[in-house]
N, C-alpha and C positions, 0 to 999 in steps of 0.2 A: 413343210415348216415355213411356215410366214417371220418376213423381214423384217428389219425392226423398221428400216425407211418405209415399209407398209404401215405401220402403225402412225407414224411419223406424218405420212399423207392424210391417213383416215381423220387423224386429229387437225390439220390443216384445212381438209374439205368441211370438218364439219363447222369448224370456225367460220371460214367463210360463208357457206353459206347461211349460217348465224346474222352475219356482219349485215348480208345480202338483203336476210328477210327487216334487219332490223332500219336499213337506207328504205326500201321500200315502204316501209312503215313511216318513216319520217318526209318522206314525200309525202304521201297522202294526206299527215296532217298539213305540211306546209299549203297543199290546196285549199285545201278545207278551211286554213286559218285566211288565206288571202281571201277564198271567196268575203267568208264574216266579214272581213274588210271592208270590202268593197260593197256589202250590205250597210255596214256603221257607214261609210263614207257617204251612203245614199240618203240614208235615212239623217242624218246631223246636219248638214253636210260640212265635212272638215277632209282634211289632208287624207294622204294614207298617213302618216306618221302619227297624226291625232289621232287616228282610227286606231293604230296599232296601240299605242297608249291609253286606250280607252279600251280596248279589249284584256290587255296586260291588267288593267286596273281592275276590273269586274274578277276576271280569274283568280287575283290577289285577294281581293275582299271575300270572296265567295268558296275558295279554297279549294277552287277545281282548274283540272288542268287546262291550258289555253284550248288545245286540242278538240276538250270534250264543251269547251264554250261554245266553241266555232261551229260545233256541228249540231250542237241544240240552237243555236242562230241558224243557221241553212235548214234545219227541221222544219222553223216557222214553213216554210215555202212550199212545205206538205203537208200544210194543216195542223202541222202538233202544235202543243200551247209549248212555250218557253217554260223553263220551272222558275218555279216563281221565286229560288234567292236569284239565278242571273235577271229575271225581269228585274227586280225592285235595286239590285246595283247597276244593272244597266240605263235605269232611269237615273237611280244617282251621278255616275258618270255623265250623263249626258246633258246632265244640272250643271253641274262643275264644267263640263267641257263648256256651256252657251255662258256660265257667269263670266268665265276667264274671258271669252270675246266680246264680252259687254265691258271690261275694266280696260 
């Protein structure tokens, strides 16, 4: 006959490691998102902050998650084409980012 504090754990283990897979998961993007960074910060060249706000910005307009920006940016690096709405906001961004350093 099983405990109730058995049950009590089973549902604790499997929370956590829910929690676990879900930290993991948010690292990976948070690399992911730094590398793009540090891509926008090469290619503009502007701050990290700019960079990050410039990426924020495309995500926003283009209605995809930061995540899946970042990693269709890092993709260029292996040959894949960018799709073409982060290209054409990413060019806009990058409009706006160089007007604002001209005003």
């Amino acid at each position: 006959m099983p405990f109730e504090g058995d049950a009590a754990l089973r549902a604790e283990v499997v929370e956590l490691r829910a929690r676990n897979e879900q930290l993991g998961r948010a690292l990976a993007s948070r690399a992911a998102i730094d590398q793009a960074r540090g891509m926008v910060m090469a290619l503009a060249p502007c701050s990290s902050e700019r960079a990050w706000d410039l990426l924020v910005d495309v995500s926003q307009h283009c209605n995809i998650k930061l995540r899946d920006v970042a990693a269709a940016l890092i993709a260029t690096t292996k040959d894949r084409t960018l799709p073409v709405p982060i290209q054409r906001e990413l060019r806009r961004a990058l409009r706006r980012l160089h007007a604002a350093d001209r005003r």
